[in-house]
N, C-alpha and C positions, 0 to 999 in steps of 0.2 A: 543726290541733293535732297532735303529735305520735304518730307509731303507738304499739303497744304492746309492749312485747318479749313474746319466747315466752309468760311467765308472769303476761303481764296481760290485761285485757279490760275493758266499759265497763261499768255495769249503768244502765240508766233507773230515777231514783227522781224524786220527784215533782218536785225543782223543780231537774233539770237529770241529766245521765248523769255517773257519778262510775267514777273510775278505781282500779280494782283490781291487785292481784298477789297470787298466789297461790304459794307456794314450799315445797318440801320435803316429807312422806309425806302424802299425799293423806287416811290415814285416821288421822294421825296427832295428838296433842294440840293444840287450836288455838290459836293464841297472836295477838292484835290488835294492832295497831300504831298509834296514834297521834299524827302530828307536831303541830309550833306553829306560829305566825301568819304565820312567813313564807316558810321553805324546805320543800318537798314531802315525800313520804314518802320520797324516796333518801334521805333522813337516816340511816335503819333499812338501809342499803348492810349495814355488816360484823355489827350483828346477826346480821340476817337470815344472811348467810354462815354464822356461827359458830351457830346453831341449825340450819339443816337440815345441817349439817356431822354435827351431832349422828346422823340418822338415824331421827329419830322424833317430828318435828314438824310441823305444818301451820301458815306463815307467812301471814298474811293483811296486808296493807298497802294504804292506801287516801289518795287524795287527799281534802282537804277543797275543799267549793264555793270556786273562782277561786284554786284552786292546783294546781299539776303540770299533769297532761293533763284535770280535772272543770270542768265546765262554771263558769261564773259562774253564781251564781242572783239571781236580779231582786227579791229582799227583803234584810230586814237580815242580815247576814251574825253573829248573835249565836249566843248558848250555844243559843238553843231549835234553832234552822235545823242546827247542829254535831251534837248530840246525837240531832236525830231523824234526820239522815243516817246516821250512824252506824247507829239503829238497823235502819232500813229496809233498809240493805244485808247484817246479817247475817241479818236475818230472809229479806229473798231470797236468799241463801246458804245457809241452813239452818245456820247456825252455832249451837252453844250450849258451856254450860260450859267457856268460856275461860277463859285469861291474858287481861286486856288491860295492857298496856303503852300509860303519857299523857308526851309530853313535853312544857312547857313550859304552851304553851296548849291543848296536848291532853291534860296532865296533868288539868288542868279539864275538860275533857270527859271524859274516861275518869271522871273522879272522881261527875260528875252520872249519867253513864250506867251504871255501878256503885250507885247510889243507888235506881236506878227501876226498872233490869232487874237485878236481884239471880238471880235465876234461869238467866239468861245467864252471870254473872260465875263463875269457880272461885278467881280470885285479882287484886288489882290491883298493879303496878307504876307509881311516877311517879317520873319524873326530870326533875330540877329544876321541879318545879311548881307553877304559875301559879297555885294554889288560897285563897293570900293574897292581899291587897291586894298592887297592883303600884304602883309608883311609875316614873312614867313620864319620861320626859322631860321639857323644855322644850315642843322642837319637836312631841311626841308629844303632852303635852297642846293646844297650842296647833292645830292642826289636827282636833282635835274640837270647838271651841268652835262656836255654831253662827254660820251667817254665813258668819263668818271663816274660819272654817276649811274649810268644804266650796269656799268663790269659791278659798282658797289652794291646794287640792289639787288641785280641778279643772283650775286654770291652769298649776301649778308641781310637781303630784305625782310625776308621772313623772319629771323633772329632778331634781328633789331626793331622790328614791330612786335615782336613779342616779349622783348626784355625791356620795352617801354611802356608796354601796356598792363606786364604785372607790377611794375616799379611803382608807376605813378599812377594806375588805374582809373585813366582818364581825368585826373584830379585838375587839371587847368581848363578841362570846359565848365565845371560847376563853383557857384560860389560857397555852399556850404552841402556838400554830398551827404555829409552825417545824419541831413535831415531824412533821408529817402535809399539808406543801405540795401533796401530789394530791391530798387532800379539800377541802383550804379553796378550791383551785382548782376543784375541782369544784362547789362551794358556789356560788362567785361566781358562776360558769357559769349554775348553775340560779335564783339570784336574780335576774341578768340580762337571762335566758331570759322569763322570767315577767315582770320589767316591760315588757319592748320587744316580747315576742310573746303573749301571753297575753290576748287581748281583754276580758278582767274582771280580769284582777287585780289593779290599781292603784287601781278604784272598790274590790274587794272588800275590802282593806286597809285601805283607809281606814272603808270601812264599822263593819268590825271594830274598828278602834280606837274608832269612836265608840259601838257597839251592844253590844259584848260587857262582860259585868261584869269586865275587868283591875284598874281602879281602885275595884272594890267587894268582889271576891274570890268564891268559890262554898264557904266555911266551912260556911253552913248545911246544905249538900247534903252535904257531906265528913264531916258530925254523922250523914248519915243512911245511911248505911254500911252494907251489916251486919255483925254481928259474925262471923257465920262467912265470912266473907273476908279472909283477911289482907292485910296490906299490908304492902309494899318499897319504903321512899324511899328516894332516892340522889341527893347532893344537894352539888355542890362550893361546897370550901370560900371561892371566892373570886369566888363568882359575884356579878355582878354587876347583874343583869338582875333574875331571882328571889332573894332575900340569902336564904343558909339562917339569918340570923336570925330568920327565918318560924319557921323549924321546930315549937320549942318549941310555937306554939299549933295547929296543924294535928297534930301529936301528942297533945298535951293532948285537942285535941275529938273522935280517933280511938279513943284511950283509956277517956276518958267514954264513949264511947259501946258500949265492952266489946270492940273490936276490938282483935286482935292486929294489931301495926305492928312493922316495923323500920326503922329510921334509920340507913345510911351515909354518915358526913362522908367527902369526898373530898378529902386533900390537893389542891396542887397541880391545883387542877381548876376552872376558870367553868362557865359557862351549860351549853356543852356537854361536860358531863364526862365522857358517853358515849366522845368523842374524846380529851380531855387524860386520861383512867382509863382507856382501852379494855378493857386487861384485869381492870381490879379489876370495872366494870361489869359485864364478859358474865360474868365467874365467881360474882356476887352474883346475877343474873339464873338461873343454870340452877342454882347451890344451893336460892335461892326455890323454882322453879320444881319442884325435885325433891324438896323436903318435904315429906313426906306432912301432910296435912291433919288439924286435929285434931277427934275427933268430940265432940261435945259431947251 
């Protein structure tokens, strides 16, 4: 497995060593990171820049089990397995009163683990998130079905995540890639990287598609929120992966539930709007981020 650069390390949680980074003022605001189902936490690459750029934040980023450099873990690779990573690692960190920051299908996770550790939480951020029913593929459903679909991935997974990944090179999560040729290059890299060298990550993928709630959504946990935490969606307009036709009812049930929420549509933006908005994103991120709170 890959070493760790300056600003990372491993921590042992219960069901496998998961890969950390830590970036920017040591004793500064802390902010969590995140990523989705398929590409590591480099996602959070120019964030993370543009917050300790800032001078007064504490970056934390972390692999999920059988992504980046964190081990595979030998259960279902579901919301509960995500969530309680998550929490184990900040509790051995001594982390509390965050930002977390969920993208995609860690939008969903940030969103359950904001739900349960309210106490940890000071604010949540999701982009583009996984929090509604997902509508998945063809090929994505059909590779959960049971049987079939496990004898089809175990024999053909690895090939067919990689004859999709030089094909289309990620091309349905961004809206205009051509802008930003060194990241989607980099992207491919670490998608790559991860099926051909990653000794779990191909079962854990697959896992995950079949164990995690995508095609059920985590709505009910998203209701249970607290109200003193506000929320920042950011959410492009053309995504296609998560539709922000979602939106309307993960608002609605943020709302009811007496949370303050904001919703940014993102022209010209897919899955990852992070990239095709760069900078409408980071500057709606450190506005959030720099609102004072209101007391109640």
């Amino acid at each position: 497995m890959d070493q760790p650069n300056p600003n990372g390390n491993w921590e042992v949680l219960s069901q496998g060593r998961t890969y950390y980074e830590i970036h920017g003022h040591q004793e500064g605001e802390v902010i969590l990171c995140m990523h989705g189902i398929t590409l590591s936490s480099f996602i959070f690459k120019y964030i993370v820049q543009d917050l300790i750029a800032r001078g007064k934040y504490k970056v934390v980023t972390f692999d999920f089990y059988g992504r980046g450099k964190t081990d595979a873990a030998n259960v279902d690779n579901n919301l509960e397995l995500f969530v309680g990573q998550a929490h184990e690692l900040v509790t051995k960190l001594g982390l509390s009163k965050m930002v977390v920051i969920g993208v995609s299908m860690g939008g969903a996770v940030s969103s359950v683990f904001t739900s349960r550790y309210p106490e940890l939480v000071k604010k949540l951020i999701l982009i583009a998130p996984a929090v509604a029913p997902v509508d998945l593929p063809f090929l994505g459903r059909l590779v959960t079905y049971p049987y079939i679909g496990s004898t089809l991935y175990y024999f053909l997974g690895q090939r067919i995540m990689l004859s999709r990944l030089e094909k289309e090179r990620l091309r349905d999560n961004y809206y205009s890639p051509e802008k930003y040729p060194e990241f989607i290059e980099e992207a491919v890299n670490n998608a790559r990287n991860q099926i051909l060298h990653h000794p779990g990550f191909v079962r854990s993928f697959h896992n995950t598609l079949c164990t995690f709630p995508l095609q059920l959504g985590v709505l009910e946990h998203v209701g249970k929120i607290s109200p003193q935490i506000p929320v920042l969606i950011l959410w492009g307009e053309n995504d296609t992966v998560t539709p922000i036709s979602k939106a309307p009812m993960v608002i609605d049930i943020l709302k009811n539930s007496g949370v303050e929420v904001t919703l940014i549509s993102l022209k010209d933006a897919g899955h990852m709007c992070m990239m095709d908005q760069q900078e409408l994103v980071h500057n709606a991120i450190f506005d959030f981020i720099e609102r004072p709170l209101q007391i109640s």
